[in-house]
TIZATI-154308 format. One record per atom (N, C-alpha, C, O): residue number from 0; residue in one letter; atom name; x, y, z negated. Coordinates in steps of 0.001 Angstrom, whole numbers, plus 500000, padded with zeros to 6 digits. Atoms other than C-alpha are relative to their C-alpha. Last residue first. Example, Ala and Ser with C-alpha at 12.3 -4.5 7.8 and 13.67 -1.06 7.14 Angstrom:
2
+-----+--------+-------+--------+--------+--------+
| num | residu | atome |      X |      Y |      Z |
+-----+--------+-------+--------+--------+--------+
|   1 |      S |     N | 499180 | 498810 | 500060 |
|   1 |      S |    CA | 513670 | 498940 | 492860 |
|   1 |      S |     C | 499230 | 501090 | 499270 |
|   1 |      S |     O | 499739 | 502198 | 499101 |
|   0 |      A |     N | 500890 | 498810 | 500000 |
|   0 |      A |    CA | 512300 | 495500 | 492200 |
|   0 |      A |     C | 500900 | 501200 | 500000 |
|   0 |      A |     O | 501936 | 501181 | 499335 |
+-----+--------+-------+--------+--------+--------+
//
This chain:
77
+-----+--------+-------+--------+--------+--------+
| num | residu | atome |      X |      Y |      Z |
+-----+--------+-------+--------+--------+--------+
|  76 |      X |     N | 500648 | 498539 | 499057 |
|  76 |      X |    CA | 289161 | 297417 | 544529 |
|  76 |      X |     C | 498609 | 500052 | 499952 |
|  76 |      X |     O | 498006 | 500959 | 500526 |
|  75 |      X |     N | 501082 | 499740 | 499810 |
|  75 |      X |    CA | 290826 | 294894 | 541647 |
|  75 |      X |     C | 499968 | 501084 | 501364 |
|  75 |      X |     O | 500928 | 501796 | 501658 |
|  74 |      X |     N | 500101 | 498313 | 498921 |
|  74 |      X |    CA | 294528 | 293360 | 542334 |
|  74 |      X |     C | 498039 | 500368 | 499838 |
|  74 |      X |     O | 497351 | 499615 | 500527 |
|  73 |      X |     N | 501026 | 499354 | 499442 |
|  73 |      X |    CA | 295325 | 290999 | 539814 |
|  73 |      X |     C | 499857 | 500926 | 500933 |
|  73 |      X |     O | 500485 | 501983 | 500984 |
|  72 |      X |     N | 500406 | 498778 | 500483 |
|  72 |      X |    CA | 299116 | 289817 | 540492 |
|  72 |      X |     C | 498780 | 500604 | 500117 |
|  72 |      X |     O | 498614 | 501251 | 501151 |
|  71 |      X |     N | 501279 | 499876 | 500362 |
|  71 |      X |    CA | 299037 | 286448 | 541655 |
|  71 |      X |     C | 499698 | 501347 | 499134 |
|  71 |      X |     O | 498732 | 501460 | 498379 |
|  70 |      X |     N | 499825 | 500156 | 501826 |
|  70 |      X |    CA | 303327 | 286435 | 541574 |
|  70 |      X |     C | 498308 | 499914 | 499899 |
|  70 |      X |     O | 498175 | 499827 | 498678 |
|  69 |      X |     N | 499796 | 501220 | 499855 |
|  69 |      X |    CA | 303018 | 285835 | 545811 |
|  69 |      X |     C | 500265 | 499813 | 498360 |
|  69 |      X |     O | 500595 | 498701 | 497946 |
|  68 |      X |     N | 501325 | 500693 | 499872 |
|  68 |      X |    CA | 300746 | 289039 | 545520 |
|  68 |      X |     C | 500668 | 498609 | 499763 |
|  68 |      X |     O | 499925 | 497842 | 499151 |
|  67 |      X |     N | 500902 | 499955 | 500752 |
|  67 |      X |    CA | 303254 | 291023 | 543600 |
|  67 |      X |     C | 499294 | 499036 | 500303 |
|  67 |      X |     O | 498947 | 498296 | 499383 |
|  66 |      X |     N | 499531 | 500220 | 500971 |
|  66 |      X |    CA | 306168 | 290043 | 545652 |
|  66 |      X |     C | 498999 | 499670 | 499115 |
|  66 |      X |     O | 498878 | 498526 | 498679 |
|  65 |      X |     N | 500257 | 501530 | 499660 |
|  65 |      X |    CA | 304663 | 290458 | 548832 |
|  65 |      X |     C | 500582 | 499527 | 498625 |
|  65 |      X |     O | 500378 | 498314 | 498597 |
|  64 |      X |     N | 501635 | 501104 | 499576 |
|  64 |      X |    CA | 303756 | 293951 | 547789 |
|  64 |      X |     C | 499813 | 499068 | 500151 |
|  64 |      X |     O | 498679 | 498628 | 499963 |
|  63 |      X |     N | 500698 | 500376 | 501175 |
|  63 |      X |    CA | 307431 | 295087 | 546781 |
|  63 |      X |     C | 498498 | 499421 | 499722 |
|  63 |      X |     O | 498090 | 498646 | 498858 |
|  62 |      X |     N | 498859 | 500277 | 500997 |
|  62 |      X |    CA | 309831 | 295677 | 549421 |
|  62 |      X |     C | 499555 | 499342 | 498585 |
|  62 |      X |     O | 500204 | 498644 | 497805 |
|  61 |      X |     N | 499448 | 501465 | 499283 |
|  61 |      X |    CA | 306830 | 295834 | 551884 |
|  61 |      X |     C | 501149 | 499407 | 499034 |
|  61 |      X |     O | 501225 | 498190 | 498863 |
|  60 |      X |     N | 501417 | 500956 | 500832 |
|  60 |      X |    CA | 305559 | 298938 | 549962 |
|  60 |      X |     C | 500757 | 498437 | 500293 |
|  60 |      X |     O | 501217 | 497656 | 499460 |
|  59 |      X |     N | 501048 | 499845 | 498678 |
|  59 |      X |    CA | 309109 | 300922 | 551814 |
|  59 |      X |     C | 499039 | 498999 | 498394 |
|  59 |      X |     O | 499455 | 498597 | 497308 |
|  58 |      X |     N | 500365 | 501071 | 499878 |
|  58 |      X |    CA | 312558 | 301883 | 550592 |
|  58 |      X |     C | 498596 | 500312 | 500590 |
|  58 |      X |     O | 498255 | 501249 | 501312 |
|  57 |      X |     N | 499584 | 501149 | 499074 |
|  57 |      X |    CA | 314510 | 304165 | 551806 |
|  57 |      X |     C | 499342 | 498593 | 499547 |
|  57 |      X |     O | 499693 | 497501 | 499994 |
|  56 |      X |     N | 498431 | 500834 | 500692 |
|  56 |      X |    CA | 314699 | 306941 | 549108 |
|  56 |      X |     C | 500028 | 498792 | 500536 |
|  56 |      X |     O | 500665 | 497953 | 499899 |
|  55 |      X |     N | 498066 | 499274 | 499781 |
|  55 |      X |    CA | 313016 | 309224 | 551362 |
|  55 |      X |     C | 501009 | 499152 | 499328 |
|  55 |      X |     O | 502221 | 499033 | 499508 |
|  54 |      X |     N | 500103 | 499026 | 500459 |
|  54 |      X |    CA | 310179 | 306333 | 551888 |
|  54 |      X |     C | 501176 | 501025 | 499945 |
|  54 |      X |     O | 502255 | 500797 | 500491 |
|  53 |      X |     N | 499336 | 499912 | 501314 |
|  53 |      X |    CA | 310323 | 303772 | 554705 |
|  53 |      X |     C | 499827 | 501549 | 499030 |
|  53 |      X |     O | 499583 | 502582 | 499653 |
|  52 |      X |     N | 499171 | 498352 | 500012 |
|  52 |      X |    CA | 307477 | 302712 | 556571 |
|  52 |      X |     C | 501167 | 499903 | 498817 |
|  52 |      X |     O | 501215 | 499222 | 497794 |
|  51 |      X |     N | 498722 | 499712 | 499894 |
|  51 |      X |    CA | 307524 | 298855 | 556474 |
|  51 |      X |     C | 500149 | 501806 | 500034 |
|  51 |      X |     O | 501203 | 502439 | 499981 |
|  50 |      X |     N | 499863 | 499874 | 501263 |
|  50 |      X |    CA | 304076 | 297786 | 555107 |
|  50 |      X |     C | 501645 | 500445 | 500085 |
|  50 |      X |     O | 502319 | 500447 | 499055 |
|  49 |      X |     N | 498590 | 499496 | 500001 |
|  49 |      X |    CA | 302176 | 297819 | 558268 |
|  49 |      X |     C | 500774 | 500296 | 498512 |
|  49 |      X |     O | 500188 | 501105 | 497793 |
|  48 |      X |     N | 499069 | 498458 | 500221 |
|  48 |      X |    CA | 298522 | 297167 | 557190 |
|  48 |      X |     C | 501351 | 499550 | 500312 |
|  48 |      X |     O | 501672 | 498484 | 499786 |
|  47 |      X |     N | 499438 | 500001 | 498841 |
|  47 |      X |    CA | 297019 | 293424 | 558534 |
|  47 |      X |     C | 500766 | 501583 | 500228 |
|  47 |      X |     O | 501307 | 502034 | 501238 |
|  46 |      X |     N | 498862 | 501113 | 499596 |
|  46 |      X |    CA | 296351 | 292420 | 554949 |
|  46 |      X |     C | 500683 | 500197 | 501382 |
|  46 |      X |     O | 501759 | 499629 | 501567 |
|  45 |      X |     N | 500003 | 500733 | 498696 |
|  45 |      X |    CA | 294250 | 295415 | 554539 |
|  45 |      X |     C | 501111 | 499168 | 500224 |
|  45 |      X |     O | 502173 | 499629 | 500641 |
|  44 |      X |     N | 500301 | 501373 | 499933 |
|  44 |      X |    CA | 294158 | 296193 | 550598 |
|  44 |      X |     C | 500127 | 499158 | 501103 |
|  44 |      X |     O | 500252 | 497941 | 500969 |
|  43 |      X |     N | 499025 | 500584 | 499955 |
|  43 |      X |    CA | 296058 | 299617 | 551065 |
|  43 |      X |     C | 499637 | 498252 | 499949 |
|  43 |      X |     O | 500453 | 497410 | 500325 |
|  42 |      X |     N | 498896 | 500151 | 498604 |
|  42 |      X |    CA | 293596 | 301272 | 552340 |
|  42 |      X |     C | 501039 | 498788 | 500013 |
|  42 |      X |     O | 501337 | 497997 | 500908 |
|  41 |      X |     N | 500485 | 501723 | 499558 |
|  41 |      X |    CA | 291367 | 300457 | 549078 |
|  41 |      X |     C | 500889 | 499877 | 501196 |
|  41 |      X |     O | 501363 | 498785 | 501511 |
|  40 |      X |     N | 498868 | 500621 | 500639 |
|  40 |      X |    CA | 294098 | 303508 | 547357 |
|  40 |      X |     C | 499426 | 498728 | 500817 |
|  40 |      X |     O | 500198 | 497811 | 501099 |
|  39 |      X |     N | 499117 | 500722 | 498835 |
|  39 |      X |    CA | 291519 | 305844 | 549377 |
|  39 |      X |     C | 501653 | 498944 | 499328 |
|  39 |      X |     O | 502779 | 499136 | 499786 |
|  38 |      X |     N | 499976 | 498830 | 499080 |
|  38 |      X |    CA | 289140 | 305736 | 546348 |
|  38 |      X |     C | 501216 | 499569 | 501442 |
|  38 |      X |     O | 501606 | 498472 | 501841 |
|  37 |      X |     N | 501084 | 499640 | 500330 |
|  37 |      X |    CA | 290385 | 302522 | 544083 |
|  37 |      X |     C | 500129 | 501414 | 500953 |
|  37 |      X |     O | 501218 | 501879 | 501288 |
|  36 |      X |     N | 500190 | 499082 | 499170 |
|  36 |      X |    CA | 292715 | 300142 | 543985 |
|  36 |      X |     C | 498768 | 500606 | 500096 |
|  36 |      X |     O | 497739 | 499957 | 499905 |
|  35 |      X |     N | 501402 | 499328 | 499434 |
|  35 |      X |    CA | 293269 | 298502 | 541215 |
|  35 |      X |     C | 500015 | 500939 | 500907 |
|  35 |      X |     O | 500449 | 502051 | 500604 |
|  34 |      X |     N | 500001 | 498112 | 499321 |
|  34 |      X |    CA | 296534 | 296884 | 539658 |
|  34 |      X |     C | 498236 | 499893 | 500483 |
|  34 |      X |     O | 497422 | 498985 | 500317 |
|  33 |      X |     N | 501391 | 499924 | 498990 |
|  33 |      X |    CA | 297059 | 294273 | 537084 |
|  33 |      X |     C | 499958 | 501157 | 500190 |
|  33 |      X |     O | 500154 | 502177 | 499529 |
|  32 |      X |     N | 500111 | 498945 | 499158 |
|  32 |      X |    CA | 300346 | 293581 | 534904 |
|  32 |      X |     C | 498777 | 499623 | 500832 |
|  32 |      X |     O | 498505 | 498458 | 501123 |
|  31 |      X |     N | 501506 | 500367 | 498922 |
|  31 |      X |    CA | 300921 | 291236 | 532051 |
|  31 |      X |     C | 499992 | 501245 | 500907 |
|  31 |      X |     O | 500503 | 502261 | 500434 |
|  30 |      X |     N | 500766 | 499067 | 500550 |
|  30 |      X |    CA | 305112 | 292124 | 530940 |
|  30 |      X |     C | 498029 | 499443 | 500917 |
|  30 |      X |     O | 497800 | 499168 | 502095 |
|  29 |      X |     N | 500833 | 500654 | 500227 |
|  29 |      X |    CA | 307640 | 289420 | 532344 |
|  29 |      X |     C | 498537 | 500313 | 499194 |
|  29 |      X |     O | 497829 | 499426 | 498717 |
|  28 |      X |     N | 499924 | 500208 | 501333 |
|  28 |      X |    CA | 309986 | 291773 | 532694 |
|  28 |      X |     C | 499104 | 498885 | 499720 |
|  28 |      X |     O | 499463 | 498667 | 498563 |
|  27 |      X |     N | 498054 | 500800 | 499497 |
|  27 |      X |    CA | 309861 | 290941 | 536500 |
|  27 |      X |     C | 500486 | 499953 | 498504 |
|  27 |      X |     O | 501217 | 499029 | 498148 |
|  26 |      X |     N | 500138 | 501237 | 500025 |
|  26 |      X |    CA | 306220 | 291891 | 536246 |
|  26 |      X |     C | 501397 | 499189 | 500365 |
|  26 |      X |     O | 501803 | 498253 | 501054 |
|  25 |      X |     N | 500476 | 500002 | 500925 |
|  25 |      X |    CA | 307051 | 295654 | 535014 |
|  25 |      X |     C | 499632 | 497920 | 499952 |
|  25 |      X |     O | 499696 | 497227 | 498937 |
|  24 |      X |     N | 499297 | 499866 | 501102 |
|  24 |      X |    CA | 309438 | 295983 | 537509 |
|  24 |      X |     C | 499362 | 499405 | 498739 |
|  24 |      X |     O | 500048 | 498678 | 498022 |
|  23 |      X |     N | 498420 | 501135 | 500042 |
|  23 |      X |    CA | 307366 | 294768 | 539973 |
|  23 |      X |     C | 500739 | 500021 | 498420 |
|  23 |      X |     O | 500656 | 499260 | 497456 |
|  22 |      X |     N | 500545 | 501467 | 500087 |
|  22 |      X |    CA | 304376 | 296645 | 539051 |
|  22 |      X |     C | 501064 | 499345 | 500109 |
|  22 |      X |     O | 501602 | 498854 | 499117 |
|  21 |      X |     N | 500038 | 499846 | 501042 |
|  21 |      X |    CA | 306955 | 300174 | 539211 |
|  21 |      X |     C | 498847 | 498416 | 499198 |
|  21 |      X |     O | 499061 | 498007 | 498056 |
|  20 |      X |     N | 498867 | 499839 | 500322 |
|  20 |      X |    CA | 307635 | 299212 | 542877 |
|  20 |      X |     C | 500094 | 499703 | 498270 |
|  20 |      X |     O | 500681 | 498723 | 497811 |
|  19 |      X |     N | 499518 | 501557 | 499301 |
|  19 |      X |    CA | 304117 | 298530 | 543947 |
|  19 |      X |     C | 501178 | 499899 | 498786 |
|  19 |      X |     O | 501004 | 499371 | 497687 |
|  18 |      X |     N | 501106 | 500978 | 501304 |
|  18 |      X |    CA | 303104 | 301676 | 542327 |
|  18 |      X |     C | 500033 | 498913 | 500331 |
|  18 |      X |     O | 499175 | 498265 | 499733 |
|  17 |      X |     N | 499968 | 499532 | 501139 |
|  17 |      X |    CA | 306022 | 303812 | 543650 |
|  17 |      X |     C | 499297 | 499309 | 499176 |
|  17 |      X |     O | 499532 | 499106 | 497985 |
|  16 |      X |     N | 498785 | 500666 | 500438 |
|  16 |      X |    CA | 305855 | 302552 | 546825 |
|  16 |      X |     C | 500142 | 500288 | 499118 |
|  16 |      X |     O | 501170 | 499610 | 499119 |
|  15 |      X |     N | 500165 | 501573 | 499541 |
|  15 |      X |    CA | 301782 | 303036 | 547218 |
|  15 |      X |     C | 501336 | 499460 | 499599 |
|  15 |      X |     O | 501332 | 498440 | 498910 |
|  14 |      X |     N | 500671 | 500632 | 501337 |
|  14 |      X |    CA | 302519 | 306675 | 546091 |
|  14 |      X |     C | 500043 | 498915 | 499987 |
|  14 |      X |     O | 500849 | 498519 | 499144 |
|  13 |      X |     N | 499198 | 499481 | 501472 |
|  13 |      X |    CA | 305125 | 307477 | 548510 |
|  13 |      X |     C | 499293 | 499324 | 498768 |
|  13 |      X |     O | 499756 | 498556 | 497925 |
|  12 |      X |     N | 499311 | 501248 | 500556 |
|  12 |      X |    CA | 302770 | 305579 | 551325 |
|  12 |      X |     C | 501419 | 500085 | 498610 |
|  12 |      X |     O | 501967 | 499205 | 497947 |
|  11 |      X |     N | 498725 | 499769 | 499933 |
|  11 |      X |    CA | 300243 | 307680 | 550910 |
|  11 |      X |     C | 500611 | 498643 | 499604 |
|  11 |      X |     O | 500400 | 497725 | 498812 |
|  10 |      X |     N | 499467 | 500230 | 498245 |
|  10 |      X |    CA | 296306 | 306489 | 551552 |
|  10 |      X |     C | 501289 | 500298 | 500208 |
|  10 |      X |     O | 501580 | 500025 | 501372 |
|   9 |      X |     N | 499541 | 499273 | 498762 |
|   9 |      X |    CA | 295807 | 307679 | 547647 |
|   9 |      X |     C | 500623 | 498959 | 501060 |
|   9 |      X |     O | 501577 | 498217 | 500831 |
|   8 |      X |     N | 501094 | 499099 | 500704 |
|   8 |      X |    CA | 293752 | 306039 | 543882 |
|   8 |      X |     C | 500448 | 500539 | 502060 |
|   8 |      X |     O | 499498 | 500473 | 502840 |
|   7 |      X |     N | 499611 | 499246 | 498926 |
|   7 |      X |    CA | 296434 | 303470 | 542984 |
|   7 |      X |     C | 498670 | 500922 | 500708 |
|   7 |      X |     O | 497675 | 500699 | 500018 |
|   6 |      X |     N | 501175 | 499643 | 499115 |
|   6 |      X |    CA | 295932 | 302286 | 539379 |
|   6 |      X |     C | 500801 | 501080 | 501435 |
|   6 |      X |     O | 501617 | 502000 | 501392 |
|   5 |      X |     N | 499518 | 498590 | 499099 |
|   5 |      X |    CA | 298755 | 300708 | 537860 |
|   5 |      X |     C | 498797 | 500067 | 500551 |
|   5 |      X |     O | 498197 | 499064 | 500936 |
|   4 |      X |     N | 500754 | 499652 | 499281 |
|   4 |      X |    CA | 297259 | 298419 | 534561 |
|   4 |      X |     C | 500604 | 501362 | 501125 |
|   4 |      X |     O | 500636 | 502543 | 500779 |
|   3 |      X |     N | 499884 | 499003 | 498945 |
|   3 |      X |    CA | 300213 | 297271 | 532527 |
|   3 |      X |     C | 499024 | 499909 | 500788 |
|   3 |      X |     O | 499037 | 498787 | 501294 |
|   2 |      X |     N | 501368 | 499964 | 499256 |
|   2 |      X |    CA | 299855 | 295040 | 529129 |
|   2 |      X |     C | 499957 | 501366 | 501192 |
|   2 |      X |     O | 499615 | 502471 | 500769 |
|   1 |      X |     N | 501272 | 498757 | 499302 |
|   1 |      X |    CA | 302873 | 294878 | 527270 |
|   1 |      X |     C | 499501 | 499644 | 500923 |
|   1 |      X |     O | 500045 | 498843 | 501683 |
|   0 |      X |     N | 500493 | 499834 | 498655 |
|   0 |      X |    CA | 305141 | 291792 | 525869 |
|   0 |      X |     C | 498866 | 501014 | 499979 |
|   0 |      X |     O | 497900 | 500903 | 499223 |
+-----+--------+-------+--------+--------+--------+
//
């Protein structure tokens, strides 16, 4: 088992699905994982954010954020 820290850092929601997305994965292996938000990445902490945009490849944060948090996935900001 590996040790995963995603740091999110940007207000995009490309990035945000991408680092959601790639946490999953990594906590679905059963791998430790903790994220951080940090600079405009804290955006994303607002519980009352919209989490459905979709990206070009159709998915969205929402696909993967409730996941993380309902796994207790650290989240620093």
């Amino acid at each position: 088992m590996a040790s995963f820290l995603f740091i999110l850092s940007q207000d995009d929601n490309e990035a945000a699905t991408r680092c959601f997305q790639f946490a999953k994965v990594a906590k679905d292996k059963a791998h430790d994982v903790e994220m951080f938000l940090v600079d405009d990445g804290v955006m994303w902490a607002d519980k009352n954010r919209d989490l459905s945009q979709r990206t070009t490849t159709g998915d969205s944060p929402g696909d993967y954020l409730p996941n993380l948090v309902g796994s207790e996935v650290p989240c620093g900001v």
